[in-house]
N, CA and C of each residue as an Amber inpcrd file, in Angstrom:
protein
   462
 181.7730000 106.1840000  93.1580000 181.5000000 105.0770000  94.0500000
 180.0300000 105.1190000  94.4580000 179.1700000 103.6300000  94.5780000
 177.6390000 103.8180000  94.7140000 177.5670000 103.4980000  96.4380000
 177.1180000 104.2950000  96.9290000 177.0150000 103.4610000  98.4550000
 175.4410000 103.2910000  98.8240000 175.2450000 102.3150000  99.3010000
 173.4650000 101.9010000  99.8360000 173.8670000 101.1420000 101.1500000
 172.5480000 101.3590000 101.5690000 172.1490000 100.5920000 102.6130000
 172.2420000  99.3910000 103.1690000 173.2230000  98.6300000 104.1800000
 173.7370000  97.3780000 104.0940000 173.0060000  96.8240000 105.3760000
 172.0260000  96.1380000 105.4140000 171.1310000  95.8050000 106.0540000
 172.0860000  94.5010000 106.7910000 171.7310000  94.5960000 108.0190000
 172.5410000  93.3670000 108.9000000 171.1230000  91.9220000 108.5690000
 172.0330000  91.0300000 107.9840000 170.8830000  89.4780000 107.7190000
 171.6990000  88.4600000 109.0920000 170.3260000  87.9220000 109.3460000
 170.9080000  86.7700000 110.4430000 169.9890000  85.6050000 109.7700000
 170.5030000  84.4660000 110.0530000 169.8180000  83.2970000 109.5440000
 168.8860000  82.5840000 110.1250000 167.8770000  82.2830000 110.0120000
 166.6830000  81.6810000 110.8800000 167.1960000  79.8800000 110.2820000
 167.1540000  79.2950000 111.1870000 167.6500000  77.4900000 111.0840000
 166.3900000  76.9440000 112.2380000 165.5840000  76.4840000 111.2700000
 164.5570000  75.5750000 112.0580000 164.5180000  73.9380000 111.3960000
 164.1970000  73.2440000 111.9900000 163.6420000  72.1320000 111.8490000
 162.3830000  71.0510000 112.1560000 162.1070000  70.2300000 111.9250000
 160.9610000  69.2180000 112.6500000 160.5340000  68.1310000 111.7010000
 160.6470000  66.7930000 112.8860000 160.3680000  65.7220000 112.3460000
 158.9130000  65.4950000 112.2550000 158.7230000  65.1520000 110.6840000
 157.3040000  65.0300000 109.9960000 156.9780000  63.2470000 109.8050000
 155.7110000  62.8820000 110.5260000 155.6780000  61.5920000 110.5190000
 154.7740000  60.8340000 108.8910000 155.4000000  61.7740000 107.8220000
 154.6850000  61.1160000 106.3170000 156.0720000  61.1050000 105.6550000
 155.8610000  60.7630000 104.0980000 156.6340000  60.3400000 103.2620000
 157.3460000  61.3730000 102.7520000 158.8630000  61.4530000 102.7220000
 159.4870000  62.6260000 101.6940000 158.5780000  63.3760000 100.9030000
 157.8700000  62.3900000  99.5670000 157.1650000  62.7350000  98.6870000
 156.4390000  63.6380000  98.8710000 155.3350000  63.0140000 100.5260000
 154.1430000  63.9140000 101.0490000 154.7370000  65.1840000 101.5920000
 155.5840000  65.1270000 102.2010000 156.4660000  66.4760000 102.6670000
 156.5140000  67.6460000 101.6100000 157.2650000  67.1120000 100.5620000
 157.2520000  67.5140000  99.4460000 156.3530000  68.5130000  98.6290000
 154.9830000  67.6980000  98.7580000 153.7760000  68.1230000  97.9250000
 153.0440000  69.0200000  98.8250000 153.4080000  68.9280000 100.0470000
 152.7580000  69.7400000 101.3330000 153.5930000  71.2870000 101.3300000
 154.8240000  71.2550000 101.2690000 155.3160000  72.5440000 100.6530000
 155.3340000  73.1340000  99.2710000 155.2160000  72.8510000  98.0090000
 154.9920000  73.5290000  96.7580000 154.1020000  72.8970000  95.8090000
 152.5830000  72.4060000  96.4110000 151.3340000  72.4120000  96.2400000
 150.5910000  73.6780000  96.0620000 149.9480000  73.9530000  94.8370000
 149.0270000  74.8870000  95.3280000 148.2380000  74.9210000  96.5730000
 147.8740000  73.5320000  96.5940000 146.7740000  73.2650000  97.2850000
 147.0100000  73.3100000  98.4040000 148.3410000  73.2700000  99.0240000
 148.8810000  73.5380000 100.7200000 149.4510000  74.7910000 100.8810000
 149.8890000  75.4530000  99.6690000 150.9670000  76.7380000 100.0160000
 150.1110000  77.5250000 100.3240000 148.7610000  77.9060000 100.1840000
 148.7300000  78.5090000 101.1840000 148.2290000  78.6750000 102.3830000
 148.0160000  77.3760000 102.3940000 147.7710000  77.0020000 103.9440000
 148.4370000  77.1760000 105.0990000 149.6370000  77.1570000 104.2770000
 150.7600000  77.1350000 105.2860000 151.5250000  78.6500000 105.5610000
 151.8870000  79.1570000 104.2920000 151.9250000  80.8490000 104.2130000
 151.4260000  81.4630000 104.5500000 150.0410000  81.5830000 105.0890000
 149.1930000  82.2330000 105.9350000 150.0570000  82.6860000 107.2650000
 150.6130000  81.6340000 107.6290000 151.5400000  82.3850000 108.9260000
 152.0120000  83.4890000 108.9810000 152.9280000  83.3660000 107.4660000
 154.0650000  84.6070000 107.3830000 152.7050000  86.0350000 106.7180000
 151.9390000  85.8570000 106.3990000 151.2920000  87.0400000 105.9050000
 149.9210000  86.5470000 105.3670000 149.1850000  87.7690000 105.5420000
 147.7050000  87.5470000 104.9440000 147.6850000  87.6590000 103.5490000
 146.8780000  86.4000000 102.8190000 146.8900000  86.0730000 101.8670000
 148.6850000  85.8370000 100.9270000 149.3680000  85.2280000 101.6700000
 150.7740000  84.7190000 101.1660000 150.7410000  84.1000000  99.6890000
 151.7860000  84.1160000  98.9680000 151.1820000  82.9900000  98.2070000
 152.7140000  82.6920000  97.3010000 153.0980000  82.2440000  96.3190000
 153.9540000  82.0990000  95.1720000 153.2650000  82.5940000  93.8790000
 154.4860000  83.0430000  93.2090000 154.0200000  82.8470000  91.5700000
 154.9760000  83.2640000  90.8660000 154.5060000  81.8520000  90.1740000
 155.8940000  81.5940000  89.1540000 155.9660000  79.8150000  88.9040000
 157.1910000  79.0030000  88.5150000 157.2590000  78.2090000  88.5900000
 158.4210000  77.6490000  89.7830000 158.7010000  76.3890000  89.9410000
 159.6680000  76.1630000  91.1240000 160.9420000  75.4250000  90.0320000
 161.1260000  75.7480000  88.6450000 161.8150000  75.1500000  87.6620000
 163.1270000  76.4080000  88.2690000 164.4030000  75.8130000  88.3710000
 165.5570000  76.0190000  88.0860000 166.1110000  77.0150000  87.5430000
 166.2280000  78.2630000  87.8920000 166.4950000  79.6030000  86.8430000
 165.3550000  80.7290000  86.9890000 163.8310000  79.8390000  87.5040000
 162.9460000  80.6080000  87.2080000 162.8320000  81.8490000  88.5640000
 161.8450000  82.6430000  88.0830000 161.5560000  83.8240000  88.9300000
 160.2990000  83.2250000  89.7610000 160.7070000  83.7510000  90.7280000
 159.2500000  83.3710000  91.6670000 159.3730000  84.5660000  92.5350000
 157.6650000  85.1980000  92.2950000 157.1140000  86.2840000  93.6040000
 156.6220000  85.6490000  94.9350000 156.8180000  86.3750000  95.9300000
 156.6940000  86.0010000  96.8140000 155.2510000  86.9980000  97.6690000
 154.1950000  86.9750000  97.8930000 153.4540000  88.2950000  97.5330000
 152.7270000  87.7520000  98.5710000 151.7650000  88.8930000  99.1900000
 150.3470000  89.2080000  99.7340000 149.7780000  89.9140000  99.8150000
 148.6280000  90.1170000 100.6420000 147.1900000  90.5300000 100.0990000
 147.5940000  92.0730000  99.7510000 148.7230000  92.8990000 100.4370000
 149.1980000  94.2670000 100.3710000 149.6200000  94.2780000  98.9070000
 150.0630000  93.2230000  98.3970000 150.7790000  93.4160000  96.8520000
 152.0390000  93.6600000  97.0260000 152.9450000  93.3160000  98.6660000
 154.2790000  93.4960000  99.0520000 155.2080000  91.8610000  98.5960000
 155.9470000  91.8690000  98.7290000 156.7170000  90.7270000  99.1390000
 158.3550000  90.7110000  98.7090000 158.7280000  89.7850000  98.0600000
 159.7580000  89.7060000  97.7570000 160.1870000  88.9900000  96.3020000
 161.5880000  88.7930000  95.7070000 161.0880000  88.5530000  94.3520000
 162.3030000  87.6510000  94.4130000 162.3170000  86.3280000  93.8840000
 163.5190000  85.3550000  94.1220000 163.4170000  84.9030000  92.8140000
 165.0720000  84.1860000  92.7340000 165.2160000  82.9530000  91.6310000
 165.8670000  81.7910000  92.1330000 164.3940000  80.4650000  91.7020000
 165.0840000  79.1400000  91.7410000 166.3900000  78.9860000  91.5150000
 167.1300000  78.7250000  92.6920000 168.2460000  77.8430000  92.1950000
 169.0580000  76.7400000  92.4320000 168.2030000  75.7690000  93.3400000
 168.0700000  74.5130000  93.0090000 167.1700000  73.9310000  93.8290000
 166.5070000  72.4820000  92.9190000 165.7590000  71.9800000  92.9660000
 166.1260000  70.6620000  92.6480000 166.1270000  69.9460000  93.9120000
 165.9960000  68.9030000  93.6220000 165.0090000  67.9510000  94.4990000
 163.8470000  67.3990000  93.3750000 162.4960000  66.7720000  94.0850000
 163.0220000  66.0240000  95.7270000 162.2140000  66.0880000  96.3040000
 161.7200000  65.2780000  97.9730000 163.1150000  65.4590000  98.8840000
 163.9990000  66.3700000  98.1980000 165.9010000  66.2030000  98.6670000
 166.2760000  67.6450000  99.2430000 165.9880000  68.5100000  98.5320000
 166.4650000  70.2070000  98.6660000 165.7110000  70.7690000  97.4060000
 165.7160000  72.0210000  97.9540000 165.5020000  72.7960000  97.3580000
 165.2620000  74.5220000  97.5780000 166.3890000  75.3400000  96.9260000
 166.5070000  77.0750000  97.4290000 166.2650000  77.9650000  96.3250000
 165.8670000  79.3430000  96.7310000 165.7180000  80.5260000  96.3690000
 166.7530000  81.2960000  96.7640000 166.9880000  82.0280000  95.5940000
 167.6330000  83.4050000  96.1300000 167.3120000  84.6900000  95.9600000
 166.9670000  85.4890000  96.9470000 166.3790000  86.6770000  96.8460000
 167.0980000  87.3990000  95.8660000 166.1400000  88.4740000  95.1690000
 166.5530000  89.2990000  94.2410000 166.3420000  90.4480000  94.5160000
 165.1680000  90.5620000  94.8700000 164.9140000  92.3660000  95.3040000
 162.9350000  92.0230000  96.1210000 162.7330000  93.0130000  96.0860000
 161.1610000  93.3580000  96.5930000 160.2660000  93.5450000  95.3130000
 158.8920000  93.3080000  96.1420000 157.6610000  93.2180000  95.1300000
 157.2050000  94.9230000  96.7240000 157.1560000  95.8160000  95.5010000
 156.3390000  96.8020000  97.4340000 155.1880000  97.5250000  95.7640000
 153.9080000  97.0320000  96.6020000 152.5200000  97.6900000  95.9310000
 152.3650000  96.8250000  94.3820000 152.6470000  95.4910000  94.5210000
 152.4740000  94.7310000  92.9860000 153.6020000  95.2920000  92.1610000
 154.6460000  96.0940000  91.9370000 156.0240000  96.7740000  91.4720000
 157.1340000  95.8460000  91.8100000 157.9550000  95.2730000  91.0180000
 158.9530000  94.6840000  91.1890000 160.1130000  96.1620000  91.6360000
 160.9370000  95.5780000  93.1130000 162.1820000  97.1940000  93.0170000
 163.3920000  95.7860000  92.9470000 164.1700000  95.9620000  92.2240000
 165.6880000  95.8900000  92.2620000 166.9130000  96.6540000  92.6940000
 166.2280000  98.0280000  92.8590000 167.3620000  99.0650000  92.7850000
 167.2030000  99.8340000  94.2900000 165.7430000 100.0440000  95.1030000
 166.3030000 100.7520000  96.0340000 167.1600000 100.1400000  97.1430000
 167.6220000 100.8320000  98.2300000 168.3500000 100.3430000  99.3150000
 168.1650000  99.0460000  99.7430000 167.1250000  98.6530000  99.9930000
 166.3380000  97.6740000 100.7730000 166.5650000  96.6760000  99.7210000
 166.1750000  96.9080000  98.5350000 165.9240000  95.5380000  97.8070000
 167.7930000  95.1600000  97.5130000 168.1530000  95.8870000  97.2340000
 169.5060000  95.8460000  97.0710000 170.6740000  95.0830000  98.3970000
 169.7280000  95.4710000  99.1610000 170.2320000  94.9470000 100.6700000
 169.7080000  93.6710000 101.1500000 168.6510000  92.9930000 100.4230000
 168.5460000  91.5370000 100.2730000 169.1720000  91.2080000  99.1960000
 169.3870000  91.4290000  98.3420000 170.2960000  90.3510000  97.3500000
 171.2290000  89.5560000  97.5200000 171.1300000  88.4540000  98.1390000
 171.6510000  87.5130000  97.6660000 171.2300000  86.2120000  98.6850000
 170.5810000  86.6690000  99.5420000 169.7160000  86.2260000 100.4510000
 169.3170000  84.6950000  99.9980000 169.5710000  84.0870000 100.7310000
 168.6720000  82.2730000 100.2380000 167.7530000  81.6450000 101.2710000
 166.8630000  81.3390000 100.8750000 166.0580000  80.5510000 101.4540000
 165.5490000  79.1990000 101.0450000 166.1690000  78.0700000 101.8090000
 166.4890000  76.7090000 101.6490000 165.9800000  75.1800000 102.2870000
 165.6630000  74.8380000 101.4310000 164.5420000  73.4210000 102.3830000
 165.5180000  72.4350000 102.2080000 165.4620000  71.8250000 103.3850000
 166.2700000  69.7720000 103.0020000 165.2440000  68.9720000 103.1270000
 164.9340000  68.0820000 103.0250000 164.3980000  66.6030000 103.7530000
 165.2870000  66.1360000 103.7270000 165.1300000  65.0510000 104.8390000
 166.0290000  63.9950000 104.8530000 164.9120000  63.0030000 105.7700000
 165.4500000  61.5060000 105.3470000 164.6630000  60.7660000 105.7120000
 165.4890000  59.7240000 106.9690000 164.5010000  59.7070000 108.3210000
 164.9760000  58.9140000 109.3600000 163.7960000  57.9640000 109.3740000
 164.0240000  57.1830000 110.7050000 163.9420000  55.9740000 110.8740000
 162.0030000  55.7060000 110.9430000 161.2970000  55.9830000 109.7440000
 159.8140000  56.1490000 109.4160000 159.3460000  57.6250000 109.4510000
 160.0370000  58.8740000 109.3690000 159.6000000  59.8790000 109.9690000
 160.8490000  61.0340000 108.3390000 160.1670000  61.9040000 108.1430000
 161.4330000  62.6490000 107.6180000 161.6970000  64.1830000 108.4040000
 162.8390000  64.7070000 108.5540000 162.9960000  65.7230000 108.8780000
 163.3780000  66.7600000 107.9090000 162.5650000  67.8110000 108.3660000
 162.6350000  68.8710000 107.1020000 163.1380000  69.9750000 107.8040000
 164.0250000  70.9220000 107.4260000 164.9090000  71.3540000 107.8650000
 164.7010000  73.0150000 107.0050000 164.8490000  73.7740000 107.7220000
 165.2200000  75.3770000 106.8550000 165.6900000  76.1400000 107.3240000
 166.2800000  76.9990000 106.5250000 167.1890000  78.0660000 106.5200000
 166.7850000  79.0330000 105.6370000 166.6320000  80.4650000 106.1650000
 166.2760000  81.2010000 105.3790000 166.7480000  82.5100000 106.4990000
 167.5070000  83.8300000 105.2740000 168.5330000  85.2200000 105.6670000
 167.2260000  85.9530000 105.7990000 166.9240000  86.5780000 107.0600000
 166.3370000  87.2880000 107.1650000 166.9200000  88.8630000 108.0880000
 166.0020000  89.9720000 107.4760000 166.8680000  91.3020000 108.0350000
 166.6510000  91.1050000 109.4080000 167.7730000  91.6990000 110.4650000
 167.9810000  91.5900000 111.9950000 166.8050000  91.7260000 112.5860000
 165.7430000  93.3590000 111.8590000 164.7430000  93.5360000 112.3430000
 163.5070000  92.8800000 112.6730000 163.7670000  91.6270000 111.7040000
 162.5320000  90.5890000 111.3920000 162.7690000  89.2950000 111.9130000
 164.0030000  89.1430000 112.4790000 164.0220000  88.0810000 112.8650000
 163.3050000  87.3470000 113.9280000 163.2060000  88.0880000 114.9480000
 161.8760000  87.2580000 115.3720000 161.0930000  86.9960000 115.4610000
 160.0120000  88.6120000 114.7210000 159.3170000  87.6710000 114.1440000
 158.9360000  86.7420000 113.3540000 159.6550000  86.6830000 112.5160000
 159.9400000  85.6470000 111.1630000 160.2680000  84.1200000 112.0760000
 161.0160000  84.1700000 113.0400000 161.3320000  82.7570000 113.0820000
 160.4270000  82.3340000 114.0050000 159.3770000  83.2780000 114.5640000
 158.1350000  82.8370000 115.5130000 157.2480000  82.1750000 114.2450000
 157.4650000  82.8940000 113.2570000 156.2780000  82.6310000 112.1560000
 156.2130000  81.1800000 111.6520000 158.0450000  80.8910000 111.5490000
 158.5260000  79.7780000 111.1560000 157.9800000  78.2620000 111.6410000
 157.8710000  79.0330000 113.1050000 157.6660000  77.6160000 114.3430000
 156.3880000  77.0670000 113.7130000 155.1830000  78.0480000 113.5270000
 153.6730000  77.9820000 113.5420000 153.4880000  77.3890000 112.1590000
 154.4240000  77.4580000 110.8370000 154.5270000  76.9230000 109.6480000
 154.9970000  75.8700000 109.4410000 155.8380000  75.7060000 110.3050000
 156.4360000  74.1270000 110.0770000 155.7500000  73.1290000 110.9130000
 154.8330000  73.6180000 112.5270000 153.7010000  73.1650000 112.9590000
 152.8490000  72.6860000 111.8820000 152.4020000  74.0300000 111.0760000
 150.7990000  73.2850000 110.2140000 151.3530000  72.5510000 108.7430000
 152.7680000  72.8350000 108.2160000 153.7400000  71.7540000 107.6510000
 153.4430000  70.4310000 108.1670000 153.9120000  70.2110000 109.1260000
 153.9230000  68.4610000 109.5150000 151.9790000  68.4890000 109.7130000
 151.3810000  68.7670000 110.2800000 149.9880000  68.6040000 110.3990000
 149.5100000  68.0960000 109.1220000 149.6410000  69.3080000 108.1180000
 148.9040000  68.7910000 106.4440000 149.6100000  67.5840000 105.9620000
 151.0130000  67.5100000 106.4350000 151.3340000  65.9410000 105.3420000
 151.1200000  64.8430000 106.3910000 150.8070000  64.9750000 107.9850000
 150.6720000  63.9080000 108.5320000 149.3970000  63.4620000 108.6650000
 148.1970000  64.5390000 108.1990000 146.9510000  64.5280000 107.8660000
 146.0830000  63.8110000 106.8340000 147.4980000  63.8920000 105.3910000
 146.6940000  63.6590000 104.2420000 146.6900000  62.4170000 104.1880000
């Protein structure tokens, strides 16, 4: 029998109404040109890499070479779209196998739009460990702040 480390996840659920277009919402979260404008919150030098295609792998990384390591799994343009954690990125090293990474697996982190009356609301959810939760969902507030700013800007 294998036993590991079963990390307690609680869910961070934020929202906020953005006064631009689905589309702009859209391009304001998985833009090069905004992600990391906006990732800066959660960490110095944040960033993606990979593609946001369906199946694919995407790192989740910063300036430490830490992060986390997910796969698209669904995408659908200006509507939704989630990740599901796979394991950790710790020092540019993908881990799958120790405690920790093993103890996020299966973890999702999930965007909606939805569109109201001239305004859309974008909505997330994302499993984060107990320990991080607040700060993570302080981080959240300040991201989905400079979120609506860049698409109500452009």
């Amino acid at each position: 029998m294998e036993l590991y480390f079963v990390m307690k996840k609680e869910t961070i659920r934020k929202s906020i109404g953005i006064g631009a277009s689905k589309e702009k919402v859209w391009e304001v979260l998985f833009d090069e040109k905004y992600l990391p404008i906006w990732y800066a919150e959660f960490s110095l030098g944040a960033c993606a890499q990979g593609t946001w295609r369906v199946g694919s792998k995407i790192l989740f990384t910063d300036i430490s070479g830490g992060g986390l390591v997910g796969k698209v799994v669904v995408n659908r343009p200006c509507r939704v779209f989630s990740v599901e954690y796979l394991g950790l990125v710790v020092t540019g090293e993908e881990d799958y196998e120790s405690d920790e990474a093993r103890a996020l697996r299966g973890g999702r982190e999930i965007y909606r739009l939805q569109e109201q009356e001239g305004s859309v609301l974008l909505s997330v959810e994302t499993d984060m460990p107990e320990e991080s939760y607040n700060s993570m969902a302080l981080a959240w507030e300040k991201a989905l702040l400079k979120i609506r700013y860049l698409a109500e800007a452009a």
